[in-house]
N, C-alpha and C positions, 0 to 999 in steps of 0.2 A: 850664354843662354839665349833662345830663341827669343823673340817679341813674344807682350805677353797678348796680345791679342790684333788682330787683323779688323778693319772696317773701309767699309767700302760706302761712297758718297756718290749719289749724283743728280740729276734736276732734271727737271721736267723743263718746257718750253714755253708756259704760260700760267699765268694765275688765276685766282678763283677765289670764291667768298671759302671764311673760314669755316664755314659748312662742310662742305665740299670737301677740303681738303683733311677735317676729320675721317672724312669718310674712307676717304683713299689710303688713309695712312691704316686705317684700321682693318679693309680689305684687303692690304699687302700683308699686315702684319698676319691675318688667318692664311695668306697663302704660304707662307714663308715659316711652319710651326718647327718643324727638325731641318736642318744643314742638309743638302745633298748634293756629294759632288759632281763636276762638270757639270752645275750652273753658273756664270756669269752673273751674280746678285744686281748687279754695279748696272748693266747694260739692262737687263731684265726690268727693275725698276723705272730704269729713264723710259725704258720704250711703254710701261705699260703706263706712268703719268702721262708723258704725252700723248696718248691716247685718250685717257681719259678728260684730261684738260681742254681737250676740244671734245664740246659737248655734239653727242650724235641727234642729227634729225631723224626723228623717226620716219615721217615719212619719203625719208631721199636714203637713209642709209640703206646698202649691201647688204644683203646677209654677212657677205666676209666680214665686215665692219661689226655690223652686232654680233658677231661668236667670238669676233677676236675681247669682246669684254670678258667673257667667260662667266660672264654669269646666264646665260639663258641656255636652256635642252633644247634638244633638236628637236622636240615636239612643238614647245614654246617658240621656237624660230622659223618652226611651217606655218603654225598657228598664223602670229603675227604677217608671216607672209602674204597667206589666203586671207585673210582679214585685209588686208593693204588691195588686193587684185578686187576682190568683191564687193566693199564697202568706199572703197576712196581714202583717201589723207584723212587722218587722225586729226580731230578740229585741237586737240590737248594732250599733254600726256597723261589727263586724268581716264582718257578713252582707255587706256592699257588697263582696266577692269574689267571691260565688254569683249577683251579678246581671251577665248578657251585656253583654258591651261595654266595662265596667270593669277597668281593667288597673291594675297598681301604682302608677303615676306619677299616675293621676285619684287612684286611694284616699288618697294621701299628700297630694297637695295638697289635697283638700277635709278628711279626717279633723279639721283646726282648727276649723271650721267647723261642724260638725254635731254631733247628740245625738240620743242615743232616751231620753224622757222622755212620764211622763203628763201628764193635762189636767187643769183644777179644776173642780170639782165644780158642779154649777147654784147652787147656796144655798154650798156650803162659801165655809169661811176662804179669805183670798188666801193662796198659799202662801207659802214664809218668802225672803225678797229674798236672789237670788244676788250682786246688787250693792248696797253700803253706803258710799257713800264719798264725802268731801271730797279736793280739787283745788286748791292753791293756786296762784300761778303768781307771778314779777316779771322783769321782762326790762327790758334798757334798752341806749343805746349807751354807750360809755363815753367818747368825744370829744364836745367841746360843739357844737352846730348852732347852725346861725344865730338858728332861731327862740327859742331858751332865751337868744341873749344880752343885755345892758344895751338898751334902747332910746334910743335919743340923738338930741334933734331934731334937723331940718335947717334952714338959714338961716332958713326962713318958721318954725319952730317946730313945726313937723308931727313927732306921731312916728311913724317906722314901725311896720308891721304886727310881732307878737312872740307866740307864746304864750302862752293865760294859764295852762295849768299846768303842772305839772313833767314832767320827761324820760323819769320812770318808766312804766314799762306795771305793768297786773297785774291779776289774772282769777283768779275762783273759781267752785268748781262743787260744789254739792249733788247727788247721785243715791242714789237707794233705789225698788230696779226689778226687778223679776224679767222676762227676758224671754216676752214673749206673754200675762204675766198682768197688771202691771200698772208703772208708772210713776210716779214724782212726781221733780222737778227744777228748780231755780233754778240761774241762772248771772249774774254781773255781773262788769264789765269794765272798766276806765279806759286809752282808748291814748296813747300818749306827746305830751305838749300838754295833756293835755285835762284839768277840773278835776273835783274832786270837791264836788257843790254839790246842795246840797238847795232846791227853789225850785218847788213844783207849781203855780203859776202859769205858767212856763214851762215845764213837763214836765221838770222833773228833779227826781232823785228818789237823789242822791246817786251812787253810781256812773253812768258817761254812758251804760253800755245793761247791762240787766237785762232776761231772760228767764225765764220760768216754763211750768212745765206739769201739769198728772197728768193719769193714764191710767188705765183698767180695760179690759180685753179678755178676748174668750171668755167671758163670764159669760154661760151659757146662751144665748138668742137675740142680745143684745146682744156683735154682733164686736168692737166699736170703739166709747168713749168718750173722749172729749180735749177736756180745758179748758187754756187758755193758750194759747202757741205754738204752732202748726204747720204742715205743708205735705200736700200730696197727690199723688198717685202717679197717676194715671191715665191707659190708654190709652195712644198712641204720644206723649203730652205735647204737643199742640195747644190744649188748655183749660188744664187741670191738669198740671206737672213739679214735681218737688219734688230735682231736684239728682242723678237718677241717668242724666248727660248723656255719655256717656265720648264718643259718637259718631267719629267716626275716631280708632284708636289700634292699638296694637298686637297686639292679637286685633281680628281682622279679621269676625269672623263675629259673634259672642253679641250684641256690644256694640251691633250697629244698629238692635235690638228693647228697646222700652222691657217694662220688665212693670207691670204693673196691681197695685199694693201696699197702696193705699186711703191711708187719714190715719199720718203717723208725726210722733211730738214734733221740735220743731226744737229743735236745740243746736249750731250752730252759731255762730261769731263775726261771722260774716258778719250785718249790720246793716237786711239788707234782705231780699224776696223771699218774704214768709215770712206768715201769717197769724196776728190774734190774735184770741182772741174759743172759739166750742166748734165741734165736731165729732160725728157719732155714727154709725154703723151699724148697722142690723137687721136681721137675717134672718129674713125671711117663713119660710123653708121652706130646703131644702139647694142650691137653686139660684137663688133671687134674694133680693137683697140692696138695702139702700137706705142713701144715705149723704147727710146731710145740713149743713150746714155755714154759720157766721156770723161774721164775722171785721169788725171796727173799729179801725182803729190808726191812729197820729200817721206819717206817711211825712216825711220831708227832703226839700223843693222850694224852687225858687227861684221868689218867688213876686215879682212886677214890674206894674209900671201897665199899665193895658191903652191902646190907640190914644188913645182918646180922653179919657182921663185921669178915666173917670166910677168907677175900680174896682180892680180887682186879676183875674189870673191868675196862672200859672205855664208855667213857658216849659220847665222840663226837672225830672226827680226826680233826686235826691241818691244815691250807690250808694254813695260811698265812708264813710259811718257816721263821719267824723272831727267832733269840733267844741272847734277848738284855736283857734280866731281870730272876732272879733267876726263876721264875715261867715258863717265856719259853724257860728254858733253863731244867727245869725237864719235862715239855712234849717231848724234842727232845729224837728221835729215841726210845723211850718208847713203842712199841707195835712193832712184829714182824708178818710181814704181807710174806705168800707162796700164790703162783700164778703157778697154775700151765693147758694150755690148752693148743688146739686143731683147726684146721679151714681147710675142705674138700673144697676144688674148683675145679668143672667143669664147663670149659668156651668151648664156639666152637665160631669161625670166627667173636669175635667182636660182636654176637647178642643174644648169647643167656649164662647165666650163672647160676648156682646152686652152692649153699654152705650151708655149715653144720657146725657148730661155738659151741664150749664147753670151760666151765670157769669157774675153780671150786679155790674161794678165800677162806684163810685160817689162820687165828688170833691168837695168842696165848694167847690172852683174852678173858676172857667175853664181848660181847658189847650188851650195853646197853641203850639208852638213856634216858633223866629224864623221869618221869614219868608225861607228859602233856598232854592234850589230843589228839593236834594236832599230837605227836609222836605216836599212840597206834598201827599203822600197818609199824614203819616203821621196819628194818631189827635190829634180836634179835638174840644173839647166839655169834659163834665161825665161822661159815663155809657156806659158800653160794655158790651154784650151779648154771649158768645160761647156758644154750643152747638155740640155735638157727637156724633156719636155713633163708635163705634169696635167693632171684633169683632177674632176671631181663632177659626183652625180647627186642627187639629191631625189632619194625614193620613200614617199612619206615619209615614215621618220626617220629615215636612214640616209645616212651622210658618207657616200663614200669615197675615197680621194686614193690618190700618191701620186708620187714622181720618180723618175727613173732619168742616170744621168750616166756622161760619158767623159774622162778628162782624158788630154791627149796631149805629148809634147815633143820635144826633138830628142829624147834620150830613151833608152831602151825601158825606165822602170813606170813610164808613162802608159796609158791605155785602162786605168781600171774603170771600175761600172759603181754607179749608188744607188739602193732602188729603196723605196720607200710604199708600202700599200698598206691602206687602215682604213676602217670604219670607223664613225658613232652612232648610236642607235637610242631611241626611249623605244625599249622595248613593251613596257606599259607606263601609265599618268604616275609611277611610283619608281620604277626601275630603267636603268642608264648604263649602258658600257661602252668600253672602248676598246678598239682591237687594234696592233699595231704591229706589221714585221718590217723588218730593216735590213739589210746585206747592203754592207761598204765595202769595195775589195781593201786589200793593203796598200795596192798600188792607186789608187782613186784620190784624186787631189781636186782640192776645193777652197782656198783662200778666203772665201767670202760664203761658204755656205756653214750653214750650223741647225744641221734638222736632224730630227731625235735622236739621239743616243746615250751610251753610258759614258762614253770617253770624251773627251775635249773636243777631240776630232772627229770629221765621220772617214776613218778610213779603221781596216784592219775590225771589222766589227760585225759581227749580225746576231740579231737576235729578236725576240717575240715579246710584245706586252701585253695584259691582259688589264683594264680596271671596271672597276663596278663601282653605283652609286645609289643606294638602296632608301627610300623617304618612307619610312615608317608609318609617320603621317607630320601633319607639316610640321612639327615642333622637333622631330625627333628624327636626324638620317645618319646613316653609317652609308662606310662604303671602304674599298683599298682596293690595292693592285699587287700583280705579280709579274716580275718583270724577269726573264735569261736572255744569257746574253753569253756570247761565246770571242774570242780574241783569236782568230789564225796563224795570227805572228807574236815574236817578241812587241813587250812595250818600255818604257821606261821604268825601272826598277823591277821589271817580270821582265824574266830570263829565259822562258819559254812559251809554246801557246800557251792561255790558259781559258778560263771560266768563269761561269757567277752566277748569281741572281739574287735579289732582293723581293721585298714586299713588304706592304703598307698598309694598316689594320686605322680605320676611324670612326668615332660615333661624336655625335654633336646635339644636343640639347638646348632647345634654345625654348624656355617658359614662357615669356614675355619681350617685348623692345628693349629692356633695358640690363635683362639676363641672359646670358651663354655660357654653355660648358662644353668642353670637349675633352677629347681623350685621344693620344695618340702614339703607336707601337710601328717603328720602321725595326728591321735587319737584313742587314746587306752581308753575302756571302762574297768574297775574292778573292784572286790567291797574288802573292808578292815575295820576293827576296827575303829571303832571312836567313841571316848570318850568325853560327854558332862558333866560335874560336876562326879556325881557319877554313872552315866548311860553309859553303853558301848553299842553299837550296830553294825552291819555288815551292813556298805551301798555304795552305788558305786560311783567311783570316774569315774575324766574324766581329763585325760591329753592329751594334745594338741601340736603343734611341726608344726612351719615352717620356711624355709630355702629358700633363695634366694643366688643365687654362679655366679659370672663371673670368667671367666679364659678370659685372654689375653694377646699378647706381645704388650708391646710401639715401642720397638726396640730392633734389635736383642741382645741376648743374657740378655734380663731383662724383667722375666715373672711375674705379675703382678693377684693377685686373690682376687677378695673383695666381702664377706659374710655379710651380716646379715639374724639374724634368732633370733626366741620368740618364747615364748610359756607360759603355763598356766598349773595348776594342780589345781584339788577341789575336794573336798569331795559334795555329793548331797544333798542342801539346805544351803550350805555354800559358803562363798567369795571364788574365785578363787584366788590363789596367780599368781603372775607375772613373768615373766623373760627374758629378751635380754641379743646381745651378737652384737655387731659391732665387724667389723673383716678386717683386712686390713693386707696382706702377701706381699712379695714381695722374687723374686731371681733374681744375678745378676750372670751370668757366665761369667771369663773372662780369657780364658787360663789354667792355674792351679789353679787359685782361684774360690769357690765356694761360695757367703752370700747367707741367707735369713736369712729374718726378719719376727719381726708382731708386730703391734698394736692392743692391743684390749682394748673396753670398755665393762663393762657387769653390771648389775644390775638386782636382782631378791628381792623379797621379802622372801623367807625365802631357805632350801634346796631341797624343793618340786617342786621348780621352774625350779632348778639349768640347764645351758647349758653346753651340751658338745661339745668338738670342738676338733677337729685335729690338733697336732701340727710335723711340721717336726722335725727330732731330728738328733744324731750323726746316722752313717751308722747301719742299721738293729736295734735301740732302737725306741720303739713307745712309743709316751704319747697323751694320748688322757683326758686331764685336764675335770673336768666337775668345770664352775665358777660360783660361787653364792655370796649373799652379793653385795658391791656396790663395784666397784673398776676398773683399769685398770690392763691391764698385758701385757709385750712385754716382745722379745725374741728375741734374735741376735745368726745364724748360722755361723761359718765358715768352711770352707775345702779347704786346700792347700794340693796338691802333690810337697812336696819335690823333687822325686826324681820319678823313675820308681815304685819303693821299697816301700818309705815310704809316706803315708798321714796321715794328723794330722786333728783331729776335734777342733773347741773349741766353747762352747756352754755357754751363757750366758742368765738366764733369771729371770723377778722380775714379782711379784704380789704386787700391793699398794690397801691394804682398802680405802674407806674415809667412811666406818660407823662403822667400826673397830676400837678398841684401843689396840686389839691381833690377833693374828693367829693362827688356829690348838687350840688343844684342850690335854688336859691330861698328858705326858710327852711329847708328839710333840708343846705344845703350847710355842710361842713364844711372848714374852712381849712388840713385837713394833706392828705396823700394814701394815709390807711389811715382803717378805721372798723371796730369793734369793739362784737361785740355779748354779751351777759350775761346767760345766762337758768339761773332757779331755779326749782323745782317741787318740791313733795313732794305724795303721796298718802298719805290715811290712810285705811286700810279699818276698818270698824266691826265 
């Protein structure tokens, strides 16, 4: 039987008062209310903490920079703009009442977020690091898996496949960072299985992934230096995305406009997608800038004999960073991957910008993949060229943008195009939309790019978005979207062109600070493989999704959030399967102590049905469980501060089947029908 549920963890790059980070956890949680696939949960989260954990000057930041919060309209972001041009620097961020358009409920949700702070000086000292601190972390399950246990030949003497190392996880994090002025960070990791081995002949180097970076920014002409890790931001993300992918979700509007943020450090867990090598920015003058960038790292491939038995290629890259078994521990760092680009930007006064984006990836293999049909245009060879260029205008309320790209290589199925063009608009002080069309050819390759779509990839795709975001009056907004989308080629598991579209129904109630309700209707149309006896055929499915949420306090200091939400998936002319999920959270703060809990019940009929749902976790790790099968699952938080210095987390949480007699599946399967997991943290601030 399949795992009975999937969660996805990851951190942010800096810390914050517990304030703060209530906040974020519970802005994520409203973006995140139903599952949609080909989001990246994992990446999506990292990118938008660290964003948020460096708090924005109001008077220095971007536009890019304040849309990429996605809490503010494009009337609210002219506003504040011409407020800024006419009036001068904001003496507070209590001035964000005197600017039009702003009403209590924007001031209160972004005030976590923001600061009025000065700049460092051309030649001065770096200023003194708002952030100082070590992150330790240990988690583990507490029932034995298959793959931790004795190994014991069979008849021929063969032993099975086992882990070679222990069942423990654990993870630590250096940071000492001031936001916008500078950075330095190391992070290293071991996840459960896997060994701790030192061996640089095979790229280890003790812990199984270890990250680095420093930074210096705004030092006079120089915006941006970065050595070590990291990712880039550019454009609508056709060359360059660096993880801030929300693309269809619960804010319907902000979220479909990527913003232009340049190079940011990775610190992420996530084992891939990411650049190593430097980075830099200069600015000529106040409105063009140049960004230039070198990146060489060991990538996870499966690297296989070619036809003719003269060689080697690789047939697919490694995502999932595990290396617990002899087999994934010969894909590590097995394919040497060079990166080497480019990215022109001219911006003038916050409205109007042009850039020009080159990226030319480089293999020391053959790649290849099987020979399927659905594979027959994807990327072949050694070396892939993409370029780009992308703008954006800004006409009163209207924000118009895209980018348009070109990838090119030494084989014949190279040459395709990606074009991107959208609006957002307040079209009045109450109404908000967003326009979005997309065309990826089949043949269009992009390693590093991830801008809007419905598939994973942006190739083999086009298609039209529409959302809306309607304020009733300030207590009270609905809004959704409607999204088609068309496929020209085969894809994985569709065996011919096909089709789709989905759309997203919301309203939101919010009486007071301390109450909210919402309500929420996704169905997504698709079509896929389905197989009857010996007959396969391409036909469409229809999966369905609704969510009901309260937020409220009983009393102070104990906020209280009760969910249910169902839904259904089927194939066309067949049963729909089923699936729920009751949901019952709770937090109590009380001086240095922090709980939350949860109760859940959930039942579905097979994985097709399965719920996801948000769980709170230790400070900056997300898991976002999807449950299926029959069963309950609860989860007990805690967080005490010790001291000024040090907080400790300790997190305890169990899933019990009752149609189970196992859990997990292959060497994660476990022989009871509960599984139990155990997570420790402390932070020490410096």
């Amino acid at each position: 039987m399949a795992g009975f549920f999937m969660s996805f963890a990851a951190q942010s790059q800096t810390t914050m008062p517990s304030r703060r980070d209530a906040d974020i956890s519970k802005y994520l949680q409203d973006l995140f209310p139903v599952q949609t696939e080909g989001i990246d949960y994992q990446a999506v989260y990292d990118a938008l903490t660290q964003l948020y954990a460096s708090k924005l000057d109001l008077n220095k930041a971007s536009r890019e920079e304040l849309e990429a919060t996605y809490l503010l309209s494009e009337r609210q972001l002219s506003n504040l703009m011409s407020y800024r041009t006419e009036l001068g620097d904001l003496l507070s961020v209590n001035e964000l009442q005197a600017v039009p358009g702003f009403d209590l409920p924007t001031i209160r949700r972004l005030l976590p977020f923001v600061t009025v702070t000065g700049t460092p000086g051309l030649f001065g000292a770096l200023p003194t690091p708002t952030d100082n601190y070590l992150i330790v972390r240990y988690e583990r399950v507490t029932e034995v898996q298959k793959g931790f246990t004795e190994a014991t030949p069979d008849k021929k003497g063969n032993l099975p496949t086992r882990y070679l190392g222990d069942a423990g996880q654990w993870y630590a994090r250096y940071r000492y960072s001031r936001p916008r002025a500078f950075s330095i960070g190391l992070t290293l990791e071991k996840d459960p299985g896997e060994q701790v081995n030192w061996n640089p002949s095979a790229n280890r180097y003790g812990a199984d992934y270890i990250s680095f970076h420093a930074q210096v920014q705004n030092r006079g002409r120089w915006r941006n230096i970065l050595l070590g890790d990291y990712q880039l931001q550019i454009g609508q993300g056709l060359v360059l995305s660096a993880g801030f992918v929300l693309g269809k979700s619960a804010e319907t509007v902000q979220t479909v406009r990527r913003p232009t943020l340049g190079a940011r450090p990775y610190t992420s867990l996530t084992e891939y997608g990411y650049f190593r090598g430097a980075t830099a920015t200069y600015a000529f003058n106040k409105t063009l800038d140049i960004t230039l960038m070198a990146s060489r790292n060991r990538r996870d491939a499966n690297i296989v004999p070619d036809s003719l038995g003269k060689g080697t290629l690789f047939s697919s890259l490694q995502t999932s960073g595990l290396h617990r078994t002899k087999s994934e521990i010969d894909d590590l760092g097995s394919l040497l991957e060079t990166n080497l680009g480019a990215h022109v930007l001219y911006h003038s006064q916050n409205q109007f910008q042009l850039g020009f984006t080159v990226l030319q990836t480089t293999f020391n293999n053959y790649f290849q993949k099987r020979d399927l049909a659905y594979n027959q245009y994807d990327f072949t060879g050694r070396q892939n060229l993409v370029a780009g260029l992308h703008g954006s205008y800004i006409w009163h309320n209207w924000n118009l943008f895209g980018e348009v790209a070109h990838s090119s290589g030494s084989v014949k199925n190279s040459g395709g195009i990606g074009a991107v063009v959208g609006a957002l608009a307040s079209i009045t002080k109450k109404v908000d939309i967003a326009l979005l069309l997309r065309h990826y050819d089949r043949n269009f390759h992009s390693f590093y790019g991830n801008a809007f779509s419905e598939g994973s990839r942006n190739n083999n795709e086009s298609g039209a978005y529409l959302g809306l975001k309607y304020t009733v009056y300030r207590k009270v907004t609905v809004g959704g979207f409607i999204d088609f989308y068309k496929f020209p080629w085969l894809k994985y598991l569709v065996d011919k062109p096909s089709g789709g579209f989905d759309y997203l129904l919301q309203g939101r109630y919010t009486p007071n600070r301390q109450t909210a309700f919402y309500a929420i209707y996704h169905e997504e149309h698709k079509e896929k493989n389905l197989t009857i006896g010996k007959v396969k055929d391409v036909v469409g499915t229809t999966r369905r999704s609704y969510a009901l949420n309260a937020d409220y306090k009983l009393i102070p200091g104990l906020s209280l959030r009760s969910r249910v939400q169902w839904g259904s998936f089927g194939y066309a002319g067949q049963s729909a399967s089923q699936g729920f999920a009751l949901v019952q959270d709770a937090t109590f703060d009380y001086r240095r102590l922090s709980l939350s809990g949860r109760v859940a019940l959930f039942g579905t009929d097979n994985y097709d049905s399965r719920q996801y749902v948000y769980e709170r976790d230790v400070l900056y790790a997300f898991s976002f469980p999807a449950y299926f099968n029959h069963g309950v699952r609860h989860y007990l938080l805690a967080q005490y501060r010790l001291s000024q210095q040090l907080d400790i987390w300790v997190r305890w949480a169990r899933t019990d089947l009752t149609n189970q007699t196992t859990v997990g599946s292959d060497l994660d399967q476990i022989s009871t029908p509960h599984k139990t997991e155990v997570k420790i943290q402390a932070r020490w601030r410096f």
